[in-house]
Each structure stands twice: as structure tokens, then as C-alpha cells.
C-alpha positions as CSV (number, residue, x, y, z in Angstrom):
1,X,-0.9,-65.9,37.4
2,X,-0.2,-65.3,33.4
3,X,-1.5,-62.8,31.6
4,X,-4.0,-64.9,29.5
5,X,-5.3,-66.3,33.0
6,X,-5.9,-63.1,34.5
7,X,-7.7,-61.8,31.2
8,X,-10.2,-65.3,31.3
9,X,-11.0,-64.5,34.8
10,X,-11.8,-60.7,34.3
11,X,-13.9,-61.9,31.2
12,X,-15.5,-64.4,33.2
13,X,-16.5,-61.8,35.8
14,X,-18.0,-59.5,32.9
15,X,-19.9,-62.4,31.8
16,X,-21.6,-62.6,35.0
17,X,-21.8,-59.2,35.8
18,X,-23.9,-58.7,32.5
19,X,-25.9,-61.5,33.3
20,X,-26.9,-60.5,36.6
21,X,-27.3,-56.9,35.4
22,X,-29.5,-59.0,32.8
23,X,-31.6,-60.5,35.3
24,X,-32.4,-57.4,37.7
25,X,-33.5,-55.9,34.4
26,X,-36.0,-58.7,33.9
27,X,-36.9,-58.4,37.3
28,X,-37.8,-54.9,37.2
29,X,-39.4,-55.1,34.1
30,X,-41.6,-58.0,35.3
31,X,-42.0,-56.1,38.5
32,X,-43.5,-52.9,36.5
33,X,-40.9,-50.8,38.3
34,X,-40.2,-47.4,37.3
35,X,-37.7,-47.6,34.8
36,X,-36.2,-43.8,34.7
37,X,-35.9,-44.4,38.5
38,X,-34.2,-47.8,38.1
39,X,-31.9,-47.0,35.6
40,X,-30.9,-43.8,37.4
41,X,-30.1,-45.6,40.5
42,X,-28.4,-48.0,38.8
43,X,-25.9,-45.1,36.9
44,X,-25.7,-43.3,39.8
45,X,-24.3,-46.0,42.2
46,X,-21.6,-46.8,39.5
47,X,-20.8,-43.2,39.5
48,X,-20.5,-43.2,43.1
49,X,-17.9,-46.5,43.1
50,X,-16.5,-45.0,40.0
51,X,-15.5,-41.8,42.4
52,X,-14.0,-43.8,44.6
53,X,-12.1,-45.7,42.7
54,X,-10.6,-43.0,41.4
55,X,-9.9,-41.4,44.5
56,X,-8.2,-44.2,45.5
57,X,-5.8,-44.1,42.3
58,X,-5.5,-40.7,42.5
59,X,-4.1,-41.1,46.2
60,X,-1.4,-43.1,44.9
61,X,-0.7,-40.3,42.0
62,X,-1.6,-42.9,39.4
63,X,-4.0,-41.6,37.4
64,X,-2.9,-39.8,34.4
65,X,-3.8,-36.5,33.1
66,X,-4.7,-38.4,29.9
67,X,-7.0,-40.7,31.9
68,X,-8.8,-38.2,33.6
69,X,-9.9,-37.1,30.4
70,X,-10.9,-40.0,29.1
71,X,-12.7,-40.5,31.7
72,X,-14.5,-37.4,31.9
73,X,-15.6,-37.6,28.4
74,X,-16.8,-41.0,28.8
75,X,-18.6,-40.0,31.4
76,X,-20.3,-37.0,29.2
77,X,-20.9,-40.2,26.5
78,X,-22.5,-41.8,29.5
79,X,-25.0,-39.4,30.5
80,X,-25.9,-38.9,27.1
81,X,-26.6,-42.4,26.8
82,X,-28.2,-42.6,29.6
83,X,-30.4,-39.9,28.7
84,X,-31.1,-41.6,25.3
85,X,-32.1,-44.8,27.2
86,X,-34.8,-42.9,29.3
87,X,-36.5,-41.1,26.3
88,X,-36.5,-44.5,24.6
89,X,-38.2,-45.7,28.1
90,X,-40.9,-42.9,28.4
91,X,-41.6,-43.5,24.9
92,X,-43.2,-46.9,25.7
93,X,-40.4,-49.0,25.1
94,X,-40.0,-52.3,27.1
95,X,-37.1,-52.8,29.3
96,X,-35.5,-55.5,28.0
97,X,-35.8,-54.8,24.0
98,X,-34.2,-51.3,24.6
99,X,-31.5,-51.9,26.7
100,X,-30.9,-55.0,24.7
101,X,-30.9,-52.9,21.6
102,X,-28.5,-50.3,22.9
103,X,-25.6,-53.5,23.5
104,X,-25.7,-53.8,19.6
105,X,-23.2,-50.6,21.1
106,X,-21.1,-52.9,21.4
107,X,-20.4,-53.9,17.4
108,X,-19.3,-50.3,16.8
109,X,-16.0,-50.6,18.8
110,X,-15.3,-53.6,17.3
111,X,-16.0,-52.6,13.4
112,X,-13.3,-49.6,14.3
113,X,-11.0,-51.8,16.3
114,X,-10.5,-53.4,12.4
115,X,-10.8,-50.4,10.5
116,X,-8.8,-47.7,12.8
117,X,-6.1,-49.9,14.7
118,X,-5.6,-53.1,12.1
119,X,-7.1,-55.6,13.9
120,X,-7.5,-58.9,11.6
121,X,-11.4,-59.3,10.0
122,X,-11.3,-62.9,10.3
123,X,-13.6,-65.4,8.6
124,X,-14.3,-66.6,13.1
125,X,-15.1,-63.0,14.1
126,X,-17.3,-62.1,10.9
127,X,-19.5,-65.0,11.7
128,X,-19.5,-63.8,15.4
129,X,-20.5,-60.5,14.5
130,X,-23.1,-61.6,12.2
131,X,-24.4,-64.2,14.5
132,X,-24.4,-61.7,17.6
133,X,-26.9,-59.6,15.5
134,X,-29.1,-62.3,14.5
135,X,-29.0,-63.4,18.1
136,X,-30.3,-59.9,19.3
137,X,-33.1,-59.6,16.3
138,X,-34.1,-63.0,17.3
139,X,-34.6,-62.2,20.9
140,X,-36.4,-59.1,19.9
141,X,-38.4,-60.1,17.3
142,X,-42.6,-59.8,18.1
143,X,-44.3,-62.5,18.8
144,X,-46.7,-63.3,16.2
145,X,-50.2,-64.0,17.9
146,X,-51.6,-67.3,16.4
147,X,-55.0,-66.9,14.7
148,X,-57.5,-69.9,15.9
């Protein structure tokens, strides 16, 4: 298998990962589940496999000192995020707008990818950029209740 087909199929799986993720947020949003205790099952089962992951890497004496910190300071990030999601939660937001909100995350790495590293602003990534955050103020955007 190349490269480039091992990178579509991990990319693939992403995109239905986040999809299902998507959906068992709808569901528990519809559901009227209690979304502190959602989300916080939800982070702590990845912690979990994320332990034993590790453990398995570090069996092997594959894991980097270098990683390891990475990892520990992503995982601070993470619980500060998380932590950020749940005020945003007991503060009456829905679901779906706030965890769709905090993906917009996700235009930050890029911006730097270009501005720290060199990565090419393209005239085909602009537009994606711009349209991904149109797409997510569309999705978000109240409804407007027609007057009769």
C-alpha cells in the first residue's frame, strides 16, 4: 500500500468517525441527555484507549521522551477544552451549535500551518477556508420564525 493510499484511507476513517461522533451528538441532544455527563464519558473513554495505546507503544520502547510530552500537554489543552465546552453547556447552550462552534478549532492550525511552517495560501484552500466558515454560520444561524 503507498503512502498516498494509506493517508486516503486514514482520512476516510476520520471522516466517518466525525460523522458518527456527529450523529451520537444529535442523538443525545434530541434525547435531552445530560450533556456534562455525555461529554465526560465520551473524553474519558478516549483517555482510557489513549492509555492503552500508549502502553502498548511504550512496551515496545517506542515512544519518545518528546512525545510523551506532547502528549501530556495536549492532554492539559484537552481538559481545558473540555472544561470550556461544559461551561458553554451549563450556560444554556445547545449541543450541536457549541460543539460545532468549537471545530471552527480547526482553522487555527491551519492559518499557522501557512504562517509558521510555509505551507502555500493557495487561491483552492482560501476558498475552502472561507467556505468552511460560511458552512458552519450557515448551519448555526437562528431560525427566523415566520410572522402570519
Amino acid at each position: 500500500m503507498s503512502c498516498l493510499d494509506a493517508t486516503g484511507l486514514c482520512v476516510g476513517m476520520a471522516i466517518v468517525c466525525f460523522s458518527g461522533l456527529s450523529l451520537l451528538n444529535k442523538i443525545a441532544e434530541r434525547r435531552q441527555c445530560d450533556t456534562a455527563a455525555y461529554v465526560g464519558a465520551m473524553n474519558a473513554i478516549a483517555c482510557v484507549f489513549s492509555l492503552v495505546m500508549l502502553q502498548t507503544k511504550a512496551g515496545s520502547g517506542a515512544v519518545p521522551g518528546a512525545v510523551l510530552a506532547l502528549g501530556v500537554g495536549g492532554g492539559i489543552i484537552s481538559v481545558l477544552c473540555l472544561t470550556c465546552v461544559l461551561a458553554a453547556l451549563r450556560s444554556g447552550g445547545p449541543l450541536t451549535i457549541v460543539i460545532t462552534l468549537g471545530n471552527l478549532s480547526i482553522l487555527i492550525p491551519i492559518v499557522f500551518s501557512m504562517v509558521f511552517f510555509g505551507e502555500k495560501l493557495t487561491l483552492q484552500r482560501l476558498l475552502g477556508l472561507v467556505l468552511f466558515a460560511v458552512f458552519v454560520a450557515l448551519l448555526n444561524w437562528p431560525e427566523q420564525e415566520e410572522k402570519a
